[in-house]
Backbone bond lengths (Angstrom), bond angles and torsions (degrees), N, CA, C in turn:
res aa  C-N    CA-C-N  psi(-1)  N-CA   C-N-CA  omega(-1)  CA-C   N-CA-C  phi
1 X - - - 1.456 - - 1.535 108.47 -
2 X 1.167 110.50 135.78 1.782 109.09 -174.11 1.788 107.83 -73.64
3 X 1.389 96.04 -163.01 1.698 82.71 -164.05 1.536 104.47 -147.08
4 X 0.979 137.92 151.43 1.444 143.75 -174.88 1.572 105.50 -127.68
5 X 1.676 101.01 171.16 1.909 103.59 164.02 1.435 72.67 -114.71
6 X 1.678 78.69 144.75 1.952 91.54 151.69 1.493 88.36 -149.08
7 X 1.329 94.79 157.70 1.970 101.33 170.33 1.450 109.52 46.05
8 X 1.637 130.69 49.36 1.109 145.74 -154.50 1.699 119.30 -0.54
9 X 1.578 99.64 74.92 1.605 119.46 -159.20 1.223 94.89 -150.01
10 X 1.494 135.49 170.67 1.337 143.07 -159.12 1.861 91.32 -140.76
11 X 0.846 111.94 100.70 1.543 108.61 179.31 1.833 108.95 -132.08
12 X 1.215 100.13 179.75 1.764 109.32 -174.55 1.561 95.34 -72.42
13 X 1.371 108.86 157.64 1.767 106.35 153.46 1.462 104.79 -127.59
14 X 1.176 81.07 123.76 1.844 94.74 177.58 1.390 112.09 -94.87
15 X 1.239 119.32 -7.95 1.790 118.92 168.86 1.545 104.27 -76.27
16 X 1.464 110.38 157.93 1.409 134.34 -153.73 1.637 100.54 -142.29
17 X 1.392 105.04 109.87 1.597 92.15 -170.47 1.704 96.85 -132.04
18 X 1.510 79.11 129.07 1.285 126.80 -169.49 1.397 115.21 -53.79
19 X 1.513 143.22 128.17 1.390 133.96 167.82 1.671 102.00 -142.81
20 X 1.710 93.28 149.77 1.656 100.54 -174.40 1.592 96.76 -74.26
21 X 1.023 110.59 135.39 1.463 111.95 138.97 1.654 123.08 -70.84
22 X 1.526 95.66 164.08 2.045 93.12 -162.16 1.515 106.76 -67.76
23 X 1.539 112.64 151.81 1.890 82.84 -168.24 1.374 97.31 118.79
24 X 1.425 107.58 -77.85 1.680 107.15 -135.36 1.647 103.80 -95.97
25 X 1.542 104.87 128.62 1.568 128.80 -154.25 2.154 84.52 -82.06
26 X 1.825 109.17 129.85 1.306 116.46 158.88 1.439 112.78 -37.59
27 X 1.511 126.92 -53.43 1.341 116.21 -166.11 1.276 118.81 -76.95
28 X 1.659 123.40 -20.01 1.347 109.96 160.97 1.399 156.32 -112.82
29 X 1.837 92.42 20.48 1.634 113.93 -156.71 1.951 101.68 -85.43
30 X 0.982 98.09 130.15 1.782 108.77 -165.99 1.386 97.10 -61.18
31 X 1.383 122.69 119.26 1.368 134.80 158.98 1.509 115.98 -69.61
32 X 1.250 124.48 100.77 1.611 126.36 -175.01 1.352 111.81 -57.89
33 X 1.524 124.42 147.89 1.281 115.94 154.71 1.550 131.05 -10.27
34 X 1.445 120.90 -177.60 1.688 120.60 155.74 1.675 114.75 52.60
35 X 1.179 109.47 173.42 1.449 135.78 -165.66 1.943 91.59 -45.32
36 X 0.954 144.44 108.41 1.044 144.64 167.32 1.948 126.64 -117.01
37 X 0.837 122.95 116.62 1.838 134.33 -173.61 1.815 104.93 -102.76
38 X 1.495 95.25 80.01 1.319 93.05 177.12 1.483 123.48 -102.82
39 X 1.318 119.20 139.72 1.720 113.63 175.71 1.466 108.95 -33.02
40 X 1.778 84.15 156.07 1.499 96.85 -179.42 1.765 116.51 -65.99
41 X 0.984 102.40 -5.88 1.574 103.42 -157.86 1.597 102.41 -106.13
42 X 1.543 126.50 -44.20 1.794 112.07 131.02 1.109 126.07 -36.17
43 X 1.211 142.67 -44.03 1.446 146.69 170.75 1.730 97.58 -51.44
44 X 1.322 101.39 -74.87 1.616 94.68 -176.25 1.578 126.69 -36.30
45 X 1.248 111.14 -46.47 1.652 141.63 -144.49 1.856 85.08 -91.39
46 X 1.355 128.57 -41.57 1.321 134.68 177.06 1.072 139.16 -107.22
47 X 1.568 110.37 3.46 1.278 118.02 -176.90 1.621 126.48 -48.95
48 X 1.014 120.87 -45.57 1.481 119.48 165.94 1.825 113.73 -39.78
49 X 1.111 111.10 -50.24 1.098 111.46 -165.00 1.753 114.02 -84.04
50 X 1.473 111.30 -40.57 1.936 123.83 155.95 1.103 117.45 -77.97
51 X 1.302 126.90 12.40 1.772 112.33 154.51 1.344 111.62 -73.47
52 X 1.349 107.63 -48.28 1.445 113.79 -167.52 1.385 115.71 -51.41
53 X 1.543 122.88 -10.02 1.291 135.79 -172.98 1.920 104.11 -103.05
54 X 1.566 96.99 135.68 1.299 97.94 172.76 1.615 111.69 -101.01
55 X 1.574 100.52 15.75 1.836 93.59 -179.62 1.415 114.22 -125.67
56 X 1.384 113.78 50.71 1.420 136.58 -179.00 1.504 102.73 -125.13
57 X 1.300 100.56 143.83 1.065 132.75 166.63 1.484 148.21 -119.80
58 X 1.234 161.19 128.05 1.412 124.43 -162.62 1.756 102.08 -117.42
59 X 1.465 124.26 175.30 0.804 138.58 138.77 1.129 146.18 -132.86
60 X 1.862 131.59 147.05 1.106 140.92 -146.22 1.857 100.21 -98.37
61 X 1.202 108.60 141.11 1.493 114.11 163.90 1.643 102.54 -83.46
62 X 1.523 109.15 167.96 1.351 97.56 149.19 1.254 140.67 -63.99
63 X 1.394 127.90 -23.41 1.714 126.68 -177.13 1.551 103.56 -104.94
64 X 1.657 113.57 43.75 1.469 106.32 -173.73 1.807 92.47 -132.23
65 X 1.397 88.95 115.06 2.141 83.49 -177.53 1.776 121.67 -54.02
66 X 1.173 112.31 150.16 1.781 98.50 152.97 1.182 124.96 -51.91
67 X 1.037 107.75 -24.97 1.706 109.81 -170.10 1.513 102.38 -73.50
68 X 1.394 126.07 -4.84 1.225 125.82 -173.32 1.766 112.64 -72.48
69 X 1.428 92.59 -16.95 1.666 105.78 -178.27 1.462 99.54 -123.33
70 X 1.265 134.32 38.63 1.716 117.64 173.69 1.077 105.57 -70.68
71 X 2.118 128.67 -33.20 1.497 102.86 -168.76 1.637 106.63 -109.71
72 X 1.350 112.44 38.87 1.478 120.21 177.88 1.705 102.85 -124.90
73 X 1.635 114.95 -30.56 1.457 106.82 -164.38 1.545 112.79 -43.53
74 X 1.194 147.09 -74.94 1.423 173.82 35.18 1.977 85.75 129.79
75 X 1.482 101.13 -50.15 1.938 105.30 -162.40 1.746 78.66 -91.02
76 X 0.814 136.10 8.45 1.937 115.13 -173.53 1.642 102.11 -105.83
77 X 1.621 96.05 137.45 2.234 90.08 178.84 1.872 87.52 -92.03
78 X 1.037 125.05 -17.66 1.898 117.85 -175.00 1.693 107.54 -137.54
79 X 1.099 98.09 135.34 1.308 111.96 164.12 1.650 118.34 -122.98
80 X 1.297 113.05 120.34 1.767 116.79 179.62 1.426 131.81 -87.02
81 X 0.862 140.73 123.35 1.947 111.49 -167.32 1.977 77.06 -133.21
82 X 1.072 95.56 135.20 1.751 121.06 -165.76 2.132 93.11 -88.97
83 X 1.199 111.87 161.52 1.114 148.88 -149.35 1.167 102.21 -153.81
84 X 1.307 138.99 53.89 1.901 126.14 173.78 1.577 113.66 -45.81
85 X 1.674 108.73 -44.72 1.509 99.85 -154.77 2.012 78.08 -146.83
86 X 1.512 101.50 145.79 1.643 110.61 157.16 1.523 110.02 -17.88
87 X 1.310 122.72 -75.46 1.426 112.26 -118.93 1.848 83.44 -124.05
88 X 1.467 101.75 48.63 2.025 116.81 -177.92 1.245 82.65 -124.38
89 X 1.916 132.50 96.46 0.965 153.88 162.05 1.530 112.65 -64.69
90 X 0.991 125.18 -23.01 1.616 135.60 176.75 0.991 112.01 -15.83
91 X 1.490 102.47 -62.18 2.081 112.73 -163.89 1.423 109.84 -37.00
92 X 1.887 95.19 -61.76 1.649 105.44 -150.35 1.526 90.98 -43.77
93 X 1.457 152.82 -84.72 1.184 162.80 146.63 1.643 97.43 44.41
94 X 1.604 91.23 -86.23 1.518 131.86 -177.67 1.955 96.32 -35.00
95 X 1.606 116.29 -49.80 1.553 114.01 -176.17 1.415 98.83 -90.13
96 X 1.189 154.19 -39.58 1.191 134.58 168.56 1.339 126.29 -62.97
97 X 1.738 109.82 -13.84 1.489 87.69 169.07 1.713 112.15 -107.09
98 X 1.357 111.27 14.27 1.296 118.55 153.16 1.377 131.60 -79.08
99 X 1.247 115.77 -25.02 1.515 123.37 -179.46 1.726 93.30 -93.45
100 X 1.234 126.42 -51.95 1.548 104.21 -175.64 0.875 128.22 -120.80
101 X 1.860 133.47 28.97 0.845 143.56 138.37 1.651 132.97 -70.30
102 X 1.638 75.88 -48.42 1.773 87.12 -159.84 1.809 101.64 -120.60
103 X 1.445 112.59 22.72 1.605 131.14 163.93 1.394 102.16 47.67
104 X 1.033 136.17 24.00 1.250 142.46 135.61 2.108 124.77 -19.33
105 X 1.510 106.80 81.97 1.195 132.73 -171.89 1.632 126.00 -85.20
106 X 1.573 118.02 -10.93 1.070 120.90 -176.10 1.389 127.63 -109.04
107 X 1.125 154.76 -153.29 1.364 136.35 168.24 1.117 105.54 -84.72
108 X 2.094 84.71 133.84 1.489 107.96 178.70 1.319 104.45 -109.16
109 X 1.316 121.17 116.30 1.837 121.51 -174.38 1.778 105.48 -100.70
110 X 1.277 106.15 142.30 1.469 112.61 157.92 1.163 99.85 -94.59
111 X 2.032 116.51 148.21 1.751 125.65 -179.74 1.729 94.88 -148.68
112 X 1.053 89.53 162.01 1.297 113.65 -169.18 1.752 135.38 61.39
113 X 1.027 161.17 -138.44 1.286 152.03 -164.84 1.503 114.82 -63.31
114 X 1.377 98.57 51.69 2.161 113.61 171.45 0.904 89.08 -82.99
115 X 1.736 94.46 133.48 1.217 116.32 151.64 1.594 121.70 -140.35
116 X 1.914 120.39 157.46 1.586 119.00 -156.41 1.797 95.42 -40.32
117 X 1.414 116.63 -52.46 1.790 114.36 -163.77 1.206 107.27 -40.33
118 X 1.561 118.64 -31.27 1.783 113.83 -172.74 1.278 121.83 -77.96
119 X 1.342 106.49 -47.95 1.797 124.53 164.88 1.393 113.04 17.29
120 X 1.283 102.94 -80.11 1.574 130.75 -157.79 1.345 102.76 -68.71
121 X 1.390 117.85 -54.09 1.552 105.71 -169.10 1.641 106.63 -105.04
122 X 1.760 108.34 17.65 1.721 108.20 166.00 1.856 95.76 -64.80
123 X 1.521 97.57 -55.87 1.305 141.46 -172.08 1.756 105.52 -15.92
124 X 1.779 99.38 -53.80 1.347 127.35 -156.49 1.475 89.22 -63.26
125 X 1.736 124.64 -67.11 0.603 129.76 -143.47 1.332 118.96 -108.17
126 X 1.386 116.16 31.23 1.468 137.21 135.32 1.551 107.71 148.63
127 X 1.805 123.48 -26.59 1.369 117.67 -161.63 1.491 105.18 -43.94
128 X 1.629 122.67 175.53 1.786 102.14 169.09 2.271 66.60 -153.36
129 X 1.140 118.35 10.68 1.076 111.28 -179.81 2.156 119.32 -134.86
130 X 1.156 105.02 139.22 1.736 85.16 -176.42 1.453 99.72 -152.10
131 X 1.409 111.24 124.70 1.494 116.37 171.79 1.559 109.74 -96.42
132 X 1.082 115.07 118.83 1.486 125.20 -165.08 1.273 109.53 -80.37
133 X 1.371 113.32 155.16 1.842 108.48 162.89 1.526 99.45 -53.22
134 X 1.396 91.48 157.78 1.880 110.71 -172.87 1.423 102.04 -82.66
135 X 1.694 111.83 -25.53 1.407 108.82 179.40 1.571 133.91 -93.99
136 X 1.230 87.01 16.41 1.281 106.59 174.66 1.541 117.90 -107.53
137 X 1.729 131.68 168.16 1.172 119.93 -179.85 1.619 105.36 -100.94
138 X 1.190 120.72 126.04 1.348 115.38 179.70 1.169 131.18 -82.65
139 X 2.226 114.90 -15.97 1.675 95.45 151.74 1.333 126.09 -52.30
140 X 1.145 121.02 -26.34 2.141 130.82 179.28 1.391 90.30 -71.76
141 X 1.687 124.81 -57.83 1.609 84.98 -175.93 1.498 132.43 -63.30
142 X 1.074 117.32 -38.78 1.805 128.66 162.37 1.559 114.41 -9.69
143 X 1.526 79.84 -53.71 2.051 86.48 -170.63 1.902 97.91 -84.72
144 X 1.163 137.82 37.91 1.066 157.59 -179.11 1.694 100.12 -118.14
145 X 0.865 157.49 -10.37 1.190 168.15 -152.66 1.666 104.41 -128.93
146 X 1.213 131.00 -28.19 1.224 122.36 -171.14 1.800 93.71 -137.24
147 X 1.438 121.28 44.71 1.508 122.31 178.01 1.547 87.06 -78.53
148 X 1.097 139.97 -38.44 1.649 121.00 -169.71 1.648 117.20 -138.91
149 X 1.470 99.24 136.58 1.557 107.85 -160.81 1.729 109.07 -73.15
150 X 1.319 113.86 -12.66 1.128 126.33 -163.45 1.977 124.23 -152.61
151 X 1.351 107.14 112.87 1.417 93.73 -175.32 1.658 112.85 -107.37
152 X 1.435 124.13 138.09 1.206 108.69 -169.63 1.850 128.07 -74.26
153 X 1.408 108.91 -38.62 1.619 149.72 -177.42 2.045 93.80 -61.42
154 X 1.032 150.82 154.10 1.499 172.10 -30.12 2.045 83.87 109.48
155 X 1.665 96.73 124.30 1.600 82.36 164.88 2.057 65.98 -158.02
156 X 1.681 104.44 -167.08 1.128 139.64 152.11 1.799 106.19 -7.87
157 X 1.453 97.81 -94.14 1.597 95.01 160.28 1.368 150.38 -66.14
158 X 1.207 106.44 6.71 1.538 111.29 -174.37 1.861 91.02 -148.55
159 X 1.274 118.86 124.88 1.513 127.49 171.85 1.203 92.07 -101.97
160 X 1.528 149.30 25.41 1.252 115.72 178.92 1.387 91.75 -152.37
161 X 1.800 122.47 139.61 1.454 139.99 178.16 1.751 91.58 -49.93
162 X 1.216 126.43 152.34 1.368 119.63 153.13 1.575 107.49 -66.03
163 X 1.612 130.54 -46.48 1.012 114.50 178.25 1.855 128.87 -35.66
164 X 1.143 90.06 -26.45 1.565 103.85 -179.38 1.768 127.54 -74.56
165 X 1.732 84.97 -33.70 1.395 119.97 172.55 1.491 121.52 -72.52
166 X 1.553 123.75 -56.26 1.216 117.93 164.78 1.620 117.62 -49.06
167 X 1.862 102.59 171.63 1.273 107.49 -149.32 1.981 74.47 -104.07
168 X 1.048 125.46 147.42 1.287 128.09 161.83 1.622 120.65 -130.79
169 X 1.360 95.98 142.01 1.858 96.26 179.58 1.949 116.10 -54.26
170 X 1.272 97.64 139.15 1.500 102.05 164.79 1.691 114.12 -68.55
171 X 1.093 121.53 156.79 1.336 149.90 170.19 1.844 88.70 -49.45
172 X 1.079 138.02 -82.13 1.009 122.65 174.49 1.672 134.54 -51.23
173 X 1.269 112.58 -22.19 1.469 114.21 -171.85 1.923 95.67 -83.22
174 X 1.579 126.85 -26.46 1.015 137.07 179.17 1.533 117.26 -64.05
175 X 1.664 123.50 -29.19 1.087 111.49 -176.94 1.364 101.87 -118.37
């Protein structure tokens, strides 16, 4: 069984995520049994019929908003936001405006072209889940998650500047 981080842990993934082959129309491609991560656009095209399921999942392309799920986030246990290539910054966007826009509480996974450099600041900005390239080793990505003890910038995980955070001398202790 392949393997994911979630909750900065190395565990199995038992979800199965779903992609059309060329050809095959969202509204009629057979959703298999079990834990399933299907595009947003099956999701759309089937929704009546995969709500009723609590072992679905969807996933986001890059040019597909959060807002595409504001009145589904809440019923979903996973949400995916795709990674085609390194340096397709989209997501982070795509997970911050899922975690504080649209209160999005369940696992948020990064898929496709992850890699350890992203980890940390997927991390920031809400993922708590990451399926790594296969060709890569994923204890090395793990330790990608804790490359820095300290971030300066307010994101998702941190509401507060570090400037705000450090301890600084008083006006009196200074002179």
């Amino acid at each position: 069984m392949p393997e994911i981080i979630k909750d900065k842990a190395i565990v199995a993934d038992d979800w199965n995520l779903l992609k059309l082959a060329e050809g095959e129309a969202p509204a009629s491609v057979a959703v298999p049994a079990g834990k399933q991560i299907v595009p947003l656009a099956v999701w759309l095209a089937q929704k009546p019929a995969l709500r009723t399921r609590h072992d679905i999942g969807v996933w986001l392309a890059p040019d597909e908003p959060a807002d595409s799920l504001k009145d589904d986030a809440a019923s979903l246990p996973l949400i995916a936001v795709d990674f085609p290539y390194f340096a397709d910054g989209r997501g982070y966007s795509t997970a911050f405006n899922l975690r504080t826009r649209i209160g999005f509480t369940g696992e948020l996974r990064a898929i496709g072209d992850v890699l350890r450099d992203q980890l940390f600041y997927l991390q920031r900005v809400g993922f708590n889940a990451f399926a790594t390239r296969p060709d890569r080793t994923i204890g090395d990505a793990l330790k990608g998650l804790t490359d820095f003890s300290e971030s300066y910038q307010t994101s998702w995980d941190q509401k507060t500047p570090l400037f705000r955070r450090a301890a600084r001398p008083t006006a009196k202790e200074v002179q």
